[in-house]
C-alpha positions as CSV (number, residue, x, y, z in Angstrom):
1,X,4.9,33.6,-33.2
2,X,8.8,33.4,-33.5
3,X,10.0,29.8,-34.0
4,X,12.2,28.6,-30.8
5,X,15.0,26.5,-31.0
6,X,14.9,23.0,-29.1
7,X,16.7,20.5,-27.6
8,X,15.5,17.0,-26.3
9,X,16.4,15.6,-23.5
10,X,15.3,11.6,-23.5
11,X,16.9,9.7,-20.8
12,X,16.3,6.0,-19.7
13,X,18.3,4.6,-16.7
14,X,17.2,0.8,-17.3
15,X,16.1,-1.8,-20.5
16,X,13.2,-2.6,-18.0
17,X,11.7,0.6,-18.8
18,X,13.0,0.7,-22.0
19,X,10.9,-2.4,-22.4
20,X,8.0,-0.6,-20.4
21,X,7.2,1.7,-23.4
22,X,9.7,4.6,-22.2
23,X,12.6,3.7,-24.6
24,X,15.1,6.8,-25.5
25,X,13.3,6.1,-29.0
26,X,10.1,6.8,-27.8
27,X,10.9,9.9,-26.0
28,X,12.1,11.2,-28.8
29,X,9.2,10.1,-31.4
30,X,6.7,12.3,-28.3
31,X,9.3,14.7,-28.0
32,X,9.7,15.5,-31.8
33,X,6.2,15.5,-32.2
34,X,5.7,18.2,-29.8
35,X,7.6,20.4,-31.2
36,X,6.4,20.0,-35.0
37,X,3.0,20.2,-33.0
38,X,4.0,23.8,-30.9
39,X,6.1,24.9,-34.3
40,X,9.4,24.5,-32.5
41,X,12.5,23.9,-34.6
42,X,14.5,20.8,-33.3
43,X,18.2,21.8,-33.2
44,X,19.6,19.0,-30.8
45,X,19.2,15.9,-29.3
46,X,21.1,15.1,-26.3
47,X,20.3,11.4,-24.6
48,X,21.6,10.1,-21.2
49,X,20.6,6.4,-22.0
50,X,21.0,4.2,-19.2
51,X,22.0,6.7,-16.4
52,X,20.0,7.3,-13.9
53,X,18.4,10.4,-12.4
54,X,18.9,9.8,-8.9
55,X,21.6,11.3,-6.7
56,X,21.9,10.3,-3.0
57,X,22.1,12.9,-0.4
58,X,25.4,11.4,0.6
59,X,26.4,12.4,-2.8
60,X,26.1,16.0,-2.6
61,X,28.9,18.1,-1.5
62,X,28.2,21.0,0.8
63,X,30.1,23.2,2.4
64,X,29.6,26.7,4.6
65,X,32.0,29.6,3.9
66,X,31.7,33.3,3.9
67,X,28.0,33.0,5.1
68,X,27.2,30.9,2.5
69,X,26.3,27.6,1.6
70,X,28.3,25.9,-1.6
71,X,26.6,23.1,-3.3
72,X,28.3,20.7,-5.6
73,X,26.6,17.8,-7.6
74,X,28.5,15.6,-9.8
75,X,26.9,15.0,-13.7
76,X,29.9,14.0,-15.3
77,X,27.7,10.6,-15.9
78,X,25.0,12.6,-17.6
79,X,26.5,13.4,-20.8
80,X,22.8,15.3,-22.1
81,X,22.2,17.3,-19.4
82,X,26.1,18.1,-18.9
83,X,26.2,19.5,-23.1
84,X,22.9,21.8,-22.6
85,X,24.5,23.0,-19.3
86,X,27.9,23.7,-21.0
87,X,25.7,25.2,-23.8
88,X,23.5,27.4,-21.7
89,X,25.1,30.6,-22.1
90,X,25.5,30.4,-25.2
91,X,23.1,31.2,-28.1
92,X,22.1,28.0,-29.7
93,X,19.1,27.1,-28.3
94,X,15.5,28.5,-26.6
95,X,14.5,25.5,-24.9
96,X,15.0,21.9,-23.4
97,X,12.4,19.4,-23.9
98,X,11.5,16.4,-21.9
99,X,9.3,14.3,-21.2
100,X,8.8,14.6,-17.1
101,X,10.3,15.9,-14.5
102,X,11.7,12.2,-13.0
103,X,13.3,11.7,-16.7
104,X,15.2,15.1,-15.8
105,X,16.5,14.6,-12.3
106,X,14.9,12.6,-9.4
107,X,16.4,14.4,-7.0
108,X,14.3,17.7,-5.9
109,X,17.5,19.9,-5.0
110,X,19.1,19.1,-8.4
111,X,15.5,19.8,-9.9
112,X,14.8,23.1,-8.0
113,X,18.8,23.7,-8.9
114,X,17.8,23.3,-12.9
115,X,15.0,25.3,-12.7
116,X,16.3,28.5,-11.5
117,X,19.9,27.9,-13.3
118,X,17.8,27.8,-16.6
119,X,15.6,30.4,-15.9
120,X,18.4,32.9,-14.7
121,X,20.0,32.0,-18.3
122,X,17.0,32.5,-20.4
123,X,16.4,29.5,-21.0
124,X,13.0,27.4,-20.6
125,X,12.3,23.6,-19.5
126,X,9.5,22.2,-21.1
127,X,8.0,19.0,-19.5
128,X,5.7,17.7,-22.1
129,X,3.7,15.5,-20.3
130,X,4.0,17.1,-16.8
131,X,2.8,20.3,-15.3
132,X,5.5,23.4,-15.0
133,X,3.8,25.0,-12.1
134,X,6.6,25.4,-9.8
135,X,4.5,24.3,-6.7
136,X,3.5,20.7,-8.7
137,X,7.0,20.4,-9.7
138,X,8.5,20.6,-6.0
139,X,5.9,18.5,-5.1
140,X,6.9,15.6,-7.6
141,X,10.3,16.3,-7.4
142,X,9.8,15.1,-3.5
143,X,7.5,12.2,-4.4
144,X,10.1,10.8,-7.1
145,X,13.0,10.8,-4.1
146,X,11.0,9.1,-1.7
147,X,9.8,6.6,-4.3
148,X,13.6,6.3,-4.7
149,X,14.0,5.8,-0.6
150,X,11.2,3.0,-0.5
151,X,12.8,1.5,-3.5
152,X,16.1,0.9,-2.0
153,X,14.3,0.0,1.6
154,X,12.6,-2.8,-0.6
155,X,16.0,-3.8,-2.2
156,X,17.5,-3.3,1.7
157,X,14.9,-6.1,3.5
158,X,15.2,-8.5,0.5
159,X,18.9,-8.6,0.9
160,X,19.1,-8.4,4.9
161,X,15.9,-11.6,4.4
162,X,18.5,-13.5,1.8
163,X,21.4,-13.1,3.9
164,X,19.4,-14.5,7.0
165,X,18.7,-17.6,5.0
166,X,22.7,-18.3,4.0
167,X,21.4,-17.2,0.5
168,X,24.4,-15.1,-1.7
169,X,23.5,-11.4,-1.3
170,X,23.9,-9.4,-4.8
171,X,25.6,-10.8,-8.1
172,X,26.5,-14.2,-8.5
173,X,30.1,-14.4,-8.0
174,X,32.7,-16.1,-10.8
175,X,32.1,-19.7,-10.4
176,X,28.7,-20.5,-9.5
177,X,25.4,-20.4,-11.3
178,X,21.9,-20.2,-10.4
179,X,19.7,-22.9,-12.0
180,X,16.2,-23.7,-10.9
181,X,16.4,-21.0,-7.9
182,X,19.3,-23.4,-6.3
183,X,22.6,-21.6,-6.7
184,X,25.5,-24.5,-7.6
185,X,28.9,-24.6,-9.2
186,X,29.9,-23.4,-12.2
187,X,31.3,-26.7,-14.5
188,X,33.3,-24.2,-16.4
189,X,34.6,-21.7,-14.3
190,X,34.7,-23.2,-10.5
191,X,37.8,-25.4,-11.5
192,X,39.8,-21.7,-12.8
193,X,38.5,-20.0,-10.0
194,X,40.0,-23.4,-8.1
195,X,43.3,-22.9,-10.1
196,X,43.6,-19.1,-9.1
197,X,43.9,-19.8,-5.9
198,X,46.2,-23.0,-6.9
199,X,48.9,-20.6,-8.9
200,X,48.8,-18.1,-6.6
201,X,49.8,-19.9,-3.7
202,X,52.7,-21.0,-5.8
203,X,53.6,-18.0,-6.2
204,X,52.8,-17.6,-9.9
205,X,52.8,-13.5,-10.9
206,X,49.1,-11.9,-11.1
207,X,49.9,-11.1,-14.5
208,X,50.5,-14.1,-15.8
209,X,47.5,-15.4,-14.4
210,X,45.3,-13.0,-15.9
211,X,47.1,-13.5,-19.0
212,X,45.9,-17.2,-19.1
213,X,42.3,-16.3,-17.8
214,X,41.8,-13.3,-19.8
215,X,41.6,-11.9,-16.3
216,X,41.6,-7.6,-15.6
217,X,43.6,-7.4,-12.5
218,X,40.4,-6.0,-10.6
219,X,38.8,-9.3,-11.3
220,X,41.8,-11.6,-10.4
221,X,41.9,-9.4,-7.1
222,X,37.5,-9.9,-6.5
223,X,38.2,-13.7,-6.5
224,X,41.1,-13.6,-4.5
225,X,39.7,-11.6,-1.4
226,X,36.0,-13.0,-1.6
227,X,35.5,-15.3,1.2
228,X,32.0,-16.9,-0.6
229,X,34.4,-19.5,-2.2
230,X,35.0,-20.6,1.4
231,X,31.4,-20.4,2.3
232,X,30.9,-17.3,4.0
233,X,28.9,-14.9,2.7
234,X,28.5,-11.0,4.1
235,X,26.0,-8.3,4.2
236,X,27.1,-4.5,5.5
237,X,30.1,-5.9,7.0
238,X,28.4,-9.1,8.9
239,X,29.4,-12.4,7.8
240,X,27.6,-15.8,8.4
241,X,27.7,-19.5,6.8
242,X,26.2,-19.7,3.3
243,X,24.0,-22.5,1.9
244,X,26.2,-22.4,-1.1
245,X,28.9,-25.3,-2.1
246,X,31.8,-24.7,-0.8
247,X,34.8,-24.1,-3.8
248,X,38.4,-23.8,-2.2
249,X,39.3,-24.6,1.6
250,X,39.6,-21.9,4.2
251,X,43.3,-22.4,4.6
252,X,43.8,-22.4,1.3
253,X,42.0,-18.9,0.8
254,X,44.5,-17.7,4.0
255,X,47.5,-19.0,2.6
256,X,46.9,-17.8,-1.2
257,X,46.1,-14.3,0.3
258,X,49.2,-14.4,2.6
259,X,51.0,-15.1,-0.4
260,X,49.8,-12.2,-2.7
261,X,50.2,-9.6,0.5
């Protein structure tokens, strides 16, 4: 049997299931020992650690034109993938190796994509702890988005429940910390958040604030235009009272905005 030329593909979009037992290492320990098993020669490793495999619908460009449909899927973020596609018409490698199918894409159009762009190439993905029929592969392909779906449904209600309560929806902003499940200010940072709004409302350049912060603009601009240091917080463009201390007046937050506009 000729020996065929690998690469692996190990990707992990999160430390929690890196901690799980599905580290980038260990894909690569199974991986590797598949092919010294299946007398496959190893000629690449190409990781996408910590990006994930899912791509929204609202994500995917499509357009119409001359009778047919153009489809366009961004994977600049997955470095692997990206090299082995650059790579694919050339004659490096045989095969791509991974573990399964929601490690390669989570998304069944990018999946049923992959499969026949490799195939038309010549080349072969190996899933070697899933099946390769192509019936079982759409079929997981499917389950892994709607997994995806109820995922952010879940994520959805525990925001829209939090932001029912006054609770801060998403990451804690600059200023406050969450001790003991009771979200309070920030000894440390609340009185520079405090003095942000302070220089600016003097009139003090950006820049200079940043300077003495160790600010990036972007940041100096979150705290600026984010109305939780008043008390409000907001959730898909509804706003309400929070149960949160309150850091900085609201006519203070009006007038240092004014002043930077």
């Amino acid at each position: 049997m000729k020996e065929e030329r690998a690469i692996l593909l190990p990707r992990v979009s999160s430390l929690r299931q890196a901690k799980q037992g599905d580290s980038v290492s260990s894909q690569e320990e199974k991986l590797i020992k598949h092919s010294k098993d299946n007398g496959d020669k190893v000629v690449g490793i190409y990781t996408d650690a910590g990006k994930s495999a899912s791509i929204s619908d609202d994500k995917i460009d499509i357009t119409f034109r001359d009778g047919r449909f153009i489809i366009g899927l961004n994977l600049n973020k997955r470095a692997g993938l990206k090299r082995a596609l650059d790579e694919i018409d050339k004659d490096l490698w045989d095969l791509a190796k991974f573990t399964k199918w929601d490690r390669l894409s989570r998304n069944s159009i990018l999946s049923k994509i992959l499969q026949i762009y490799f195939e038309r190439n010549g080349k072969k993905l190996i899933p070697i702890e899933d099946s390769n029929d192509p019936l079982m592969v759409d079929i997981k392909g499917a389950l892994g988005e709607e997994e995806i779906n109820r995922m952010k449904d879940r994520v959805r209600e525990t925001r829209l429940y939090r932001f029912d309560k006054g609770i801060m929806v998403g990451r804690m902003p600059v200023g406050y910390v969450l001790k003991n499940k009771k979200i309070l200010l920030d000894k440390k940072k609340a009185p520079m958040v405090k003095e942000i709004f302070n220089l600016t409302l003097e009139g003090v350049d950006y820049k200079q604030i940043c300077a003495k912060f160790g600010l990036k603009p972007q940041s100096y601009y979150n705290i600026l235009k984010n109305k939780v240091y008043t008390g409000i917080i907001e959730f898909e463009g509804n706003e309400r009272k929070g149960t949160h201390p309150i850091l900085i007046s609201e006519e203070l937050f009006k007038q240092a905005n004014e002043k930077r506009t």
